[in-house]
N, C-alpha and C positions, 0 to 999 in steps of 0.2 A: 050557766056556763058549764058546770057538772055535764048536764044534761046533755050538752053538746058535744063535748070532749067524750061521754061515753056513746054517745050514734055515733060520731065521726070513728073511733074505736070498733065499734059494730062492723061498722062500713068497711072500714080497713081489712078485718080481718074475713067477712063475707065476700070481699071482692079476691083477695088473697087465696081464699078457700077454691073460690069456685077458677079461680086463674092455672092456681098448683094441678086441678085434675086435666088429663090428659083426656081432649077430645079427638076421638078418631076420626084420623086426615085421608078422605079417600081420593086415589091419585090415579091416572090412565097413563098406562106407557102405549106410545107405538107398538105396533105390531112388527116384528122382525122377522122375517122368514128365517125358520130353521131347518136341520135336517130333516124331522117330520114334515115340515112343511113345505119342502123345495121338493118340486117335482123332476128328481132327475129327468127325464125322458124329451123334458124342455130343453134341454145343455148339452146333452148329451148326443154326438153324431153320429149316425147309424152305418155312415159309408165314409169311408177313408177320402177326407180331401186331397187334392193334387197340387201340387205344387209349391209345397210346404218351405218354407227355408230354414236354413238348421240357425240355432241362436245367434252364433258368431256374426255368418251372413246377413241376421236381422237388426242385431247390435250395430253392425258395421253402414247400412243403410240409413239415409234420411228419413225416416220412416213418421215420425211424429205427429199423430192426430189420423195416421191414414191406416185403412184396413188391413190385415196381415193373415196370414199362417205362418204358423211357427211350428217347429217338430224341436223333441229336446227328452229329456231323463228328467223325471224328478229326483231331485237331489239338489247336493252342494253344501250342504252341513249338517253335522250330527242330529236335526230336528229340521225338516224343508217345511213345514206347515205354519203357516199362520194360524196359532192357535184361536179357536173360536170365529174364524170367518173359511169359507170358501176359495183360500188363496193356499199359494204352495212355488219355491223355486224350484228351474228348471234349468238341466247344461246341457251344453253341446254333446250331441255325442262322439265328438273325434275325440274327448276328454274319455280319459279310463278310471271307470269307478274299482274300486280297489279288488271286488272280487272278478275281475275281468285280468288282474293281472297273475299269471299263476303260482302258486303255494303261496299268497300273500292273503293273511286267516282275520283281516279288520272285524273288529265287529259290528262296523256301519258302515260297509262299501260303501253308502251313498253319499258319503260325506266330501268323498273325491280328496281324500287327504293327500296322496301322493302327486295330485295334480295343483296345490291348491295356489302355486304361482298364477297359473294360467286361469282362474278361475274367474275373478276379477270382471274378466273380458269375456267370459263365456257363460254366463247367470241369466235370468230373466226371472222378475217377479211375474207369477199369475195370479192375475186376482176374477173369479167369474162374479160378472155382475148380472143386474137384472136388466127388465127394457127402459128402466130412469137413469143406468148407471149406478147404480147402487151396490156396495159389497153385499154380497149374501153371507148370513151368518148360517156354523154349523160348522158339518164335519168334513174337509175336501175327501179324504178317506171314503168315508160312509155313503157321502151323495154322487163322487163318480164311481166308484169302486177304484180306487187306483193305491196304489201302497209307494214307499220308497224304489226308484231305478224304475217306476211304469214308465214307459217309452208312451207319449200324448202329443197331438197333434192339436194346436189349441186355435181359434177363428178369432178377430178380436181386435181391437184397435192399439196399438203404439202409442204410447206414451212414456216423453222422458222426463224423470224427476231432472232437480238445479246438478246434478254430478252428472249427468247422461247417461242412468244408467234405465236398465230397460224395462217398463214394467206394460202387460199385455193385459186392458182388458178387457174379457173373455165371456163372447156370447158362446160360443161351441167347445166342446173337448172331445174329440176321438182319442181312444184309448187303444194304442194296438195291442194286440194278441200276440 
């Protein structure tokens, strides 16, 4: 019985032993397209589309599910970027970003502070996808070159979240000059 009680002891503590050490767990993530990896020059329009409608006009449309241009400012709040993906809002331009108004010294005109009743109604999420629909991650910055107040002209489908509000998305970005 000794005998037993001391293997089963053995046991215990050899099973114990070899349980405690940390076996390396190797794991595959998805591949995510990033900034390295996204080829602007796929997204990006080379010639100004026509017939653009400014956000209001496209808010104000039935638009849902169906193809669009949209023309607009990035902006709308002190941070318009969806951090870590290829997304960013965008307002009307009849709205006036703060340093459009004169000796008024904001130090985020794009935030539209002085407008921000009207804002509401004049936003639109962009989010650029891929050809599955898919958010691209990365930097919107970096992969279109565009900063706060770039005036972009964006190709792209309509889509309304459950509040109606407007989110665009975005196989093309023209970026005007």
């Amino acid at each position: 019985m000794k005998k037993l009680i001391a293997l089963t002891t053995c046991f215990g503590i050899i099973v114990a032993l070899g349980c405690s050490q940390e076996t390396p767990v190797t794991t595959t993530t998805p591949t995510i397209p990033t900034v390295s990896a996204i080829d602007s020059s796929l997204y990006l329009l080379t010639a100004e589309p026509e017939g653009a409608l400014t956000v209001i006009a496209t808010r104000e449309a039935d638009n849902d599910g169906e193809d669009i241009l949209i023309e607009g400012r990035i902006g709308g709040s002190g941070n318009p970027w969806l951090e870590g993906s290829v997304a960013f809002t965008i307002v009307d331009e009849t709205l006036q970003a703060c340093c459009d108004i004169p000796g008024d010294n904001c130090p985020k005109p794009w935030d539209y502070c002085c407008e921000t009743d009207k804002l509401p109604t004049a936003m639109a999420l962009v989010k650029l996808v891929d050809e599955n629909g898919e958010l691209l991650k990365g930097d919107a910055k970096e992969v279109l070159n565009v900063k706060e107040l770039s005036t972009v002209i964006i190709k792209g489908k309509a889509k309304r979240d459950d509040d109606g509000n407007l989110i665009v998305l975005a196989s093309g970005v023209y970026v005007k000059k």
